[in-house]
Structures are given as structure tokens and as C-alpha cells.
C-alpha positions as CSV (number, residue, x, y, z in Angstrom):
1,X,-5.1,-0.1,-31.9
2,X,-6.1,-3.3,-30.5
3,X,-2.8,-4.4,-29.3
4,X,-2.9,-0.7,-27.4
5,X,-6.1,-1.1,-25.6
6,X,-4.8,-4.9,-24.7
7,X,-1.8,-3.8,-22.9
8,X,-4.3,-0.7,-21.3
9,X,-6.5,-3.5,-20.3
10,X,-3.6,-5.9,-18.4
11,X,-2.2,-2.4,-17.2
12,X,-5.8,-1.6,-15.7
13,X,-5.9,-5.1,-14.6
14,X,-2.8,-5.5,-12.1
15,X,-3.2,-2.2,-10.5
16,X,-7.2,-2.7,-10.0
17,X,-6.3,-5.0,-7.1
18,X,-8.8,-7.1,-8.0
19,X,-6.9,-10.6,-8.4
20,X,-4.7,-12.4,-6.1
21,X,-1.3,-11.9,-8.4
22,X,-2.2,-7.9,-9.0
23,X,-2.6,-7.2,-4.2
24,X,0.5,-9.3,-4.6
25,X,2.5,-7.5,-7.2
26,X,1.0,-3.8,-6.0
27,X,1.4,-4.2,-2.3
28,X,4.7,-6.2,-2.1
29,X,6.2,-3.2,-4.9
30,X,4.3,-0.6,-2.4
31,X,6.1,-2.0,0.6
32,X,9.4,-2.3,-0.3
33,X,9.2,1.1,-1.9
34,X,8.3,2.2,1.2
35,X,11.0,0.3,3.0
36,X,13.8,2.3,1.0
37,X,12.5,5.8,0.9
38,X,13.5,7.3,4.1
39,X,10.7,9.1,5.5
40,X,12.1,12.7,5.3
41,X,10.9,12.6,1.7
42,X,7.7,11.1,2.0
43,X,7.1,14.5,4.5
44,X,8.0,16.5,1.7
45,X,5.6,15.3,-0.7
46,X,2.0,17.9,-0.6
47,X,-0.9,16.3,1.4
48,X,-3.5,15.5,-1.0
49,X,-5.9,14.4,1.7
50,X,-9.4,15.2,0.8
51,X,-10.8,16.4,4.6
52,X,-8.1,19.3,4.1
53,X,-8.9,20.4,0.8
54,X,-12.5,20.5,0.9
55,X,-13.3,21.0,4.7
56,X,-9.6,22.3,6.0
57,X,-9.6,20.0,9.1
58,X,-7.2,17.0,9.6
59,X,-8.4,13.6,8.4
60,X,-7.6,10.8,10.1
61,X,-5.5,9.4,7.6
62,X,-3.4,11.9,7.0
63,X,0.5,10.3,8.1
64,X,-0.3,6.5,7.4
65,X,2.1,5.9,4.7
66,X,4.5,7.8,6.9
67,X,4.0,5.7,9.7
68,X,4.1,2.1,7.6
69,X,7.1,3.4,6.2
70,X,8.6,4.3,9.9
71,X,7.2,0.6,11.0
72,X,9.0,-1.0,8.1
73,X,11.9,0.8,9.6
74,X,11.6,-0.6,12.7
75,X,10.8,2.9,14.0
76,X,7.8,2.2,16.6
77,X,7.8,5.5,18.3
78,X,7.8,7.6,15.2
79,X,5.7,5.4,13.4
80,X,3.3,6.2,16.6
81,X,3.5,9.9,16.2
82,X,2.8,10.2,12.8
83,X,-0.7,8.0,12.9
84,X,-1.0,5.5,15.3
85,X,-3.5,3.5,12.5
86,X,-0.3,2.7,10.8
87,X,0.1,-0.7,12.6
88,X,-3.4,-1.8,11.9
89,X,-3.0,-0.6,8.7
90,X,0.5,-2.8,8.0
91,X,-1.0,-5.8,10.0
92,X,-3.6,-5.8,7.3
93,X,-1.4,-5.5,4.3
94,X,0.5,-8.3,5.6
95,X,-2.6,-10.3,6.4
96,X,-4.0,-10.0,2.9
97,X,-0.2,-11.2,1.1
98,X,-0.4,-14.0,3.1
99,X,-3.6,-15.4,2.3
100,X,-3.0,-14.6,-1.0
101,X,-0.3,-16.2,-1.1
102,X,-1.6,-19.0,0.7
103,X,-4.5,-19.2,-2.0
104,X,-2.8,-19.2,-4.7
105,X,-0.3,-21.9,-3.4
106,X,-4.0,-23.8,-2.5
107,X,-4.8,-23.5,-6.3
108,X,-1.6,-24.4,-8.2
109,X,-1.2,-27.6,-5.8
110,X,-5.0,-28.7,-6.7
111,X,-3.2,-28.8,-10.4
């Protein structure tokens, strides 16, 4: 039972995105996921946003991952139409890998 709830905890642990490794291993695994699905099957997955559930208006989120996963294609324009905060929302995906990156690089030098 204890080996169980140790490989729950390290399981809970990577995907919390809580450490430096875990942003690392979730977003890096996100984006190239997202690099190799073409977007026609991300438009056929349900929206699960929550404004459209509860109050049946269009959040503002809604088309993100569609439109990081057009920008990782090098697809500006469509990237655009689906949700224009894709590209600050890439731009800060990037921005966080690097500086962990760079932090952990910092630490294991200091070693």
C-alpha cells in the first residue's frame, strides 16, 4: 500500500507544476504534443469551457490550444482566428521553460 500511494505522490508531484523539472516535463510534453496533432482534431474534441456550460456565452479562452497548436505550425493567420491570446499565451510558455531551464542550469553549476 505504501509503495502505491509513493508512486500517487511522485505522479501528483510532476503534473502539479509546482517544481522547475515537473513545468519542464508537462509543458515541453504539452508542446510537442501539440506540435504533431494537426489541428483538425483538436476542433473535434467537445468544448469543455466553463462560461459555455454554466452561462452559454463564449469565454475568452475558448480556441487557445487551437491557436498554440496553429502557431507551433507556423500558421499565424489561423492561429489569429481561432484566439488571438494564443501568442501571448505561447510567449509565456516559452518564457517560463527558459528560465527554468536557466534556473536549474544556475543550481547544478553552484554544485
Amino acid at each position: 500500500m505504501a509503495k502505491n500511494l509513493k508512486g500517487i505522490k511522485k505522479f501528483l508531484e510532476i503534473f502539479s507544476l509546482a517544481t522547475n523539472k515537473s513545468r519542464i516535463i508537462v509543458f515541453t510534453t504539452t508542446l510537442i504534443i501539440l506540435t504533431i496533432v494537426p489541428v483538425s482534431n483538436l476542433e473535434s474534441i467537445p468544448n469543455l469551457s466553463l462560461c459555455k456550460l454554466l452561462i452559454e456565452e463564449k469565454c475568452y479562452s475558448v480556441g487557445i490550444t487551437r491557436g498554440i497548436s496553429s502557431l507551433l505550425k507556423l500558421k499565424f493567420e489561423q492561429a489569429i482566428n481561432y484566439n488571438w491570446l494564443s501568442l501571448p499565451a505561447l510567449l509565456t510558455i516559452f518564457t517560463i521553460l527558459i528560465k527554468d531551464i536557466y534556473q536549474i542550469k544556475t543550481i547544478k553549476n553552484k554544485k
